[in-house]
C-alpha positions in Angstrom: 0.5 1.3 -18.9 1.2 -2.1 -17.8 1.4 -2.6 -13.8 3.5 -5.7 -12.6 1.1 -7.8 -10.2 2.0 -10.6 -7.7 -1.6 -11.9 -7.7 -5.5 -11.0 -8.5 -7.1 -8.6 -6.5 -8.2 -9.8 -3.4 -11.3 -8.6 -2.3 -13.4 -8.8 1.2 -10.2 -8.8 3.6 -10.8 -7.2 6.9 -7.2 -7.3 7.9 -5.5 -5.0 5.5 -6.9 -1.6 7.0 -10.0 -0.6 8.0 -13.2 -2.1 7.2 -14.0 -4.0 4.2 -11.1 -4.0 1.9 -9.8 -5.0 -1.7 -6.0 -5.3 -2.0 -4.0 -5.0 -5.2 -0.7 -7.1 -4.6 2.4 -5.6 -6.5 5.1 -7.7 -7.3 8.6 -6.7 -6.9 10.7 -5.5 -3.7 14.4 -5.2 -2.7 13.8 -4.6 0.8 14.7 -8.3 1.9 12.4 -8.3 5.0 13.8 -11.7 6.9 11.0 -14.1 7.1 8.7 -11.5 4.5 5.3 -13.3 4.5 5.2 -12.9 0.8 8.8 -12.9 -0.7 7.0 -14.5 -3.8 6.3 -10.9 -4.5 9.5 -9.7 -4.3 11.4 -10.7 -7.8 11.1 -7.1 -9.8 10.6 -9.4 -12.9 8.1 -12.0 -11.7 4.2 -12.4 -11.2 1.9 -11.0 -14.6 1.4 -8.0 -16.4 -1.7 -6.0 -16.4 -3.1 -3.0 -17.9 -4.5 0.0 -15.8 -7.5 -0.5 -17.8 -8.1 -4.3 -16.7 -7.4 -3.0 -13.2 -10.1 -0.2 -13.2 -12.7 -2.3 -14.4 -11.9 -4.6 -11.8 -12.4 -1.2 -9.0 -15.6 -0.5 -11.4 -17.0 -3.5 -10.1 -16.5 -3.7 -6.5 -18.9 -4.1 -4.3 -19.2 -3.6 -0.6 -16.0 -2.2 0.2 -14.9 0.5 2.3 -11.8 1.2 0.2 -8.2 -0.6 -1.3 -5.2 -1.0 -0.1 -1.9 -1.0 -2.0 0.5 -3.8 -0.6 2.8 -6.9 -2.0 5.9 -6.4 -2.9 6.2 -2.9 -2.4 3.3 -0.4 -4.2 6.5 2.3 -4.0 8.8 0.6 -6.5 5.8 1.0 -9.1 5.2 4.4 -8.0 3.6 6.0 -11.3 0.9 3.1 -11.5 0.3 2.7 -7.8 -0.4 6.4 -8.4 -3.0 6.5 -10.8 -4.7 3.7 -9.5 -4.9 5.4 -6.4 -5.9 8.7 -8.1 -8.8 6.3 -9.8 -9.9 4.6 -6.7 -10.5 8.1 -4.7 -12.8 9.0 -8.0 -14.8 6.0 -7.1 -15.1 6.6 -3.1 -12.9 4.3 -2.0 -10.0 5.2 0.8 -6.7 4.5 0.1 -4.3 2.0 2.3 -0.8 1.4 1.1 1.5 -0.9 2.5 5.8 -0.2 2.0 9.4 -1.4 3.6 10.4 2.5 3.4 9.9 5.0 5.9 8.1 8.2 6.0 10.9 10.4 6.2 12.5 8.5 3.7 10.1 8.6 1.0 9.2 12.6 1.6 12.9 13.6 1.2 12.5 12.7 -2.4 9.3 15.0 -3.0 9.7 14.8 -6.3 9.6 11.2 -6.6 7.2 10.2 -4.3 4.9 13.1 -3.3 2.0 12.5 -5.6 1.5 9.1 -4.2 1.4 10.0 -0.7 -1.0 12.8 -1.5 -3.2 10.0 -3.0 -2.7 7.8 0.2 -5.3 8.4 3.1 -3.2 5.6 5.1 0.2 4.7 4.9 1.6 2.1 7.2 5.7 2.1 6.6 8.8 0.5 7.6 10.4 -2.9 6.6 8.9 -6.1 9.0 11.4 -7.0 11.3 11.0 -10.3 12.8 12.9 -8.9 16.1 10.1 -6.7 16.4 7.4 -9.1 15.2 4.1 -8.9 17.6 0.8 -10.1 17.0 -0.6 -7.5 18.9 0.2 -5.0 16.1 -3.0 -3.8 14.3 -2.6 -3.8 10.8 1.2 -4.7 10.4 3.4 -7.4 11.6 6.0 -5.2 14.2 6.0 -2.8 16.4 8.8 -0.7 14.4 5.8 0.1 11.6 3.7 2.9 11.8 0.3 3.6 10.6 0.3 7.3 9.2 -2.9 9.0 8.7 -1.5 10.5 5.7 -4.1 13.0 5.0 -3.3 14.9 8.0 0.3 14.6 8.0 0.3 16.3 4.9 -1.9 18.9 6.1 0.4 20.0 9.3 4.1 19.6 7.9 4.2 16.7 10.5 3.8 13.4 11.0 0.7 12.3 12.3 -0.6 9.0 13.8 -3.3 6.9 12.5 -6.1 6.5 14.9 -6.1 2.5 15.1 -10.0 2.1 15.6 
């Protein structure tokens, strides 16, 4: 299976979730954030192609890091390989981050679609950026409509459940 990336994995960064992180940046979006800070990613037919393969070897050989995160683009509009890499990276110890523009409630009401991901998510921070709502002060995510989902747990209770920031 080939997976549409933005960019190489980027490892070491400290500000896409907790700890020490590696993030895989998918291309393609159509959520049309105003001011996105990476509408590079956002053409469904741009950045490279790469095989799941390439991109488990490159999770083979990680070092030092607490986990990966999912971003871009949107992880969600490549839902079957955002899945198994997921599924791959929780085989290899890592926690799971993932970055989208949808909502929670959106993206459970289509179970069917979607729920095999967010079973394979520990963290899901959701909602499109919206520069109205832009604050520095967010932790992890650019406004103060996005949430950070401890998805594990939301899962568990049948309701949604808040990410403990620290």
């Amino acid at each position: 299976m080939l997976v549409q990336l933005a960019s190489s994995i980027q490892k070491d960064s400290i500000v896409d979730g907790l700890g020490i992180r590696s993030v895989i940046w998918f291309q393609g979006c159509s959520h049309n954030c105003k001011e996105c800070h990476n509408p590079e990613t956002h053409d469904l037919l741009g950045g490279y192609s790469v095989s799941l393969e390439d991109i488990y070897k490159e999770i083979d050989n990680l070092e030092f890091q607490d986990g990966i995160t999912l971003s871009g683009g949107d992880p969600f509009f490549q839902v079957e390989a955002a899945t198994k890499i997921a599924e791959y990276a929780h085989k290899k110890g890592l926690n799971v981050w993932s970055y989208t523009g949808f909502v929670y409630e959106d993206l459970i009401k289509n179970k069917d679609k979607y729920l095999k991901l967010l079973s394979n998510i520990d963290v899901l921070i959701d909602g499109p950026f919206m520069i109205n709502k832009k604050s520095f002060s967010c932790k992890f995510r650019g406004s103060t409509n996005q949430r950070i989902i401890d998805m594990n747990e939301t899962l568990k209770k049948g309701v949604l459940v808040l990410h403990d920031e620290n």
